[in-house]
MDTraj code that builds the backbone (N, CA, C; nanometers):
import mdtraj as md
import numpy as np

residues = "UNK UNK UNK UNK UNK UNK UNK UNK UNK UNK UNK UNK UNK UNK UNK UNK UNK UNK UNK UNK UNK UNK UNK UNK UNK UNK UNK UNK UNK UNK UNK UNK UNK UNK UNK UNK UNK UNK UNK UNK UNK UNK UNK UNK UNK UNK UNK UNK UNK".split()
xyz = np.array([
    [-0.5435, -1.6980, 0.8854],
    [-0.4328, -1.7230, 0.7946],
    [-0.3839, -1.5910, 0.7363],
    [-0.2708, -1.5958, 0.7322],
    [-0.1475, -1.4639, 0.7069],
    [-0.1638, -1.4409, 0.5155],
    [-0.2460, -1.3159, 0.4881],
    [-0.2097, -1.3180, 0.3210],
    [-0.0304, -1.2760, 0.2760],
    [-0.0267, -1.3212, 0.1699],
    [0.1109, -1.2159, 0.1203],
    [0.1007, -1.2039, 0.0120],
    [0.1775, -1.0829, -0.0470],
    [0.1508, -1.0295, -0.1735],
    [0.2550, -0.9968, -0.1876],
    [0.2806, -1.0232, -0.3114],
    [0.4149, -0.9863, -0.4081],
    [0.4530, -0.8926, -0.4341],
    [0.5496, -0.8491, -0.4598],
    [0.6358, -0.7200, -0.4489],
    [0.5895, -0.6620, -0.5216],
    [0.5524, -0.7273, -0.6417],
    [0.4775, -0.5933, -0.7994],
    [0.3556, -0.5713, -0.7194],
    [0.2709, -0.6288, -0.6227],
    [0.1447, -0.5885, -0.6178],
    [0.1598, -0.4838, -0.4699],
    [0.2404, -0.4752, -0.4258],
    [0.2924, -0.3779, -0.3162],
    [0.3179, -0.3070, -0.3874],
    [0.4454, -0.2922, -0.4884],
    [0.4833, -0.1505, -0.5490],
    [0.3630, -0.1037, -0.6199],
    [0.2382, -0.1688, -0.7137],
    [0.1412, -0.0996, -0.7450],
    [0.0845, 0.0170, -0.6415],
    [0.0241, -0.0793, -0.5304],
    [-0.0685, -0.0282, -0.4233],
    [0.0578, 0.1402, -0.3633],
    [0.1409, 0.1229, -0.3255],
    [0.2254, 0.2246, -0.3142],
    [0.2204, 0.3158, -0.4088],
    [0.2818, 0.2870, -0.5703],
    [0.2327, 0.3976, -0.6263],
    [0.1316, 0.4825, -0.6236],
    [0.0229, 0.3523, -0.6301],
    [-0.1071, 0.4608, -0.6014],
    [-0.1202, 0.5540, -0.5178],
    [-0.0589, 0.5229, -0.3755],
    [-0.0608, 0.5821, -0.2569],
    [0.0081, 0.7012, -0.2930],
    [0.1544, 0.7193, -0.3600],
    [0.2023, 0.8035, -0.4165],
    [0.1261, 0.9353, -0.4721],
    [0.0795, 0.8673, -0.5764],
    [-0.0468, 0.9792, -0.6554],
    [-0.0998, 1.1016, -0.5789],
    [-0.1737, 1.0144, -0.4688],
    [-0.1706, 1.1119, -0.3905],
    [-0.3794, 1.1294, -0.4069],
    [-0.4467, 1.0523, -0.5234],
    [-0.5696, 1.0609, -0.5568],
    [-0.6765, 1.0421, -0.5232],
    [-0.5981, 0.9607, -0.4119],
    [-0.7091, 0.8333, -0.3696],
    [-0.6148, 0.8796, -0.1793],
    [-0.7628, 0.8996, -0.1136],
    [-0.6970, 0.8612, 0.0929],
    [-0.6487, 0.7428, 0.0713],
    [-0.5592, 0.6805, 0.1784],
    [-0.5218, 0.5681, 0.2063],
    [-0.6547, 0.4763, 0.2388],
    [-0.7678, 0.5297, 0.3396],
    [-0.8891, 0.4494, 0.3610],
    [-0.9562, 0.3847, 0.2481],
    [-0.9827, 0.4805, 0.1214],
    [-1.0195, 0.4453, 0.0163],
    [-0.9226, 0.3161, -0.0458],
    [-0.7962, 0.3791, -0.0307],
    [-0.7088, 0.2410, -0.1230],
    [-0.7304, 0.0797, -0.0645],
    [-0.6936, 0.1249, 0.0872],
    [-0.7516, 0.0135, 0.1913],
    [-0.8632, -0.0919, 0.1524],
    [-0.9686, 0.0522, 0.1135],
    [-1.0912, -0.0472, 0.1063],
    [-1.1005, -0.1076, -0.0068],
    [-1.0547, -0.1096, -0.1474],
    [-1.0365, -0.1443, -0.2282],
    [-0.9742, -0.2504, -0.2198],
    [-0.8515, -0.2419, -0.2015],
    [-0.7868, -0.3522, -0.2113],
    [-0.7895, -0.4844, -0.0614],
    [-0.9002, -0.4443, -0.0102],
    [-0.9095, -0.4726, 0.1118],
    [-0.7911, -0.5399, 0.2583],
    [-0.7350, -0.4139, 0.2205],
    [-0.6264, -0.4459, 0.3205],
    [-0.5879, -0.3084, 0.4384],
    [-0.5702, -0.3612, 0.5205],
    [-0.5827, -0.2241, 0.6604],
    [-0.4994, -0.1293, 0.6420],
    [-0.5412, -0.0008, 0.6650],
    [-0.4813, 0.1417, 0.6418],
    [-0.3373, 0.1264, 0.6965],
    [-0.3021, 0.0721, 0.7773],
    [-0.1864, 0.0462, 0.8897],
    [-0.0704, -0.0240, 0.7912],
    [-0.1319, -0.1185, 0.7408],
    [-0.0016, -0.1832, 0.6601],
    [0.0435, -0.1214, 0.5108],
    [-0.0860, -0.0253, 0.4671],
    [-0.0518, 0.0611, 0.3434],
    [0.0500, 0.1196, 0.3911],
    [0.0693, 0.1587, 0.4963],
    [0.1288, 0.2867, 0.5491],
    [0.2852, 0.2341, 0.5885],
    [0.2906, 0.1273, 0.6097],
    [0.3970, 0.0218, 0.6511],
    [0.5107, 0.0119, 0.5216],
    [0.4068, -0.0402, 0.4305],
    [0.4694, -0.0910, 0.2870],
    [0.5092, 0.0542, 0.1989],
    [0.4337, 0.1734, 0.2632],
    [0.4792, 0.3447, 0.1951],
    [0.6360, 0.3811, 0.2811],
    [0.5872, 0.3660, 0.3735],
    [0.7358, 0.4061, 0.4930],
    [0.8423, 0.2915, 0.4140],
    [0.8039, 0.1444, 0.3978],
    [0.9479, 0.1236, 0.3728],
    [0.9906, 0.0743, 0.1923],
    [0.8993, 0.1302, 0.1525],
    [0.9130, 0.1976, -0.0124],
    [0.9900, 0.3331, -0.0383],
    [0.9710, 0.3924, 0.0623],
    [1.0419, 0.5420, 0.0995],
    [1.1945, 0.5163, 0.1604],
    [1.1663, 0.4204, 0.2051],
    [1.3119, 0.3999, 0.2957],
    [1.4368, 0.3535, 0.2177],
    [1.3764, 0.2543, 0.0908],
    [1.4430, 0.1696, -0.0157],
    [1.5278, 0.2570, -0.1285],
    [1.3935, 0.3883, -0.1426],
    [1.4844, 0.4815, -0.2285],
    [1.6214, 0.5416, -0.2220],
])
top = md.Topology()
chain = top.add_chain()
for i, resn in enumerate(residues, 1):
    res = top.add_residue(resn, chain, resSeq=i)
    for name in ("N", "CA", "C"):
        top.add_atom(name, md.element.get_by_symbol(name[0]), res)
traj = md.Trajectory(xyz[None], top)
């Protein structure tokens, strides 16, 4: 089954990614979601600006 997450909890996880504090693996593992789609939801957070 397919999770989804809400836009505030994407723009969190992105900011973070932003920061720059934390690898993406680390954020991943935290929030337990695959490095691939952090990277997905950064590219088109970047794209929106």
């Amino acid at each position: 089954m397919r999770k989804s997450y809400s836009g505030e909890f994407k723009a969190k996880v992105v900011l973070e990614i932003l920061k720059e504090e934390k690898t993406i693996s680390q954020i991943a593992s935290e929030y337990g979601i695959h490095p691939n789609q952090l990277l997905k939801w950064k590219k088109e957070a970047i794209r929106s600006l």
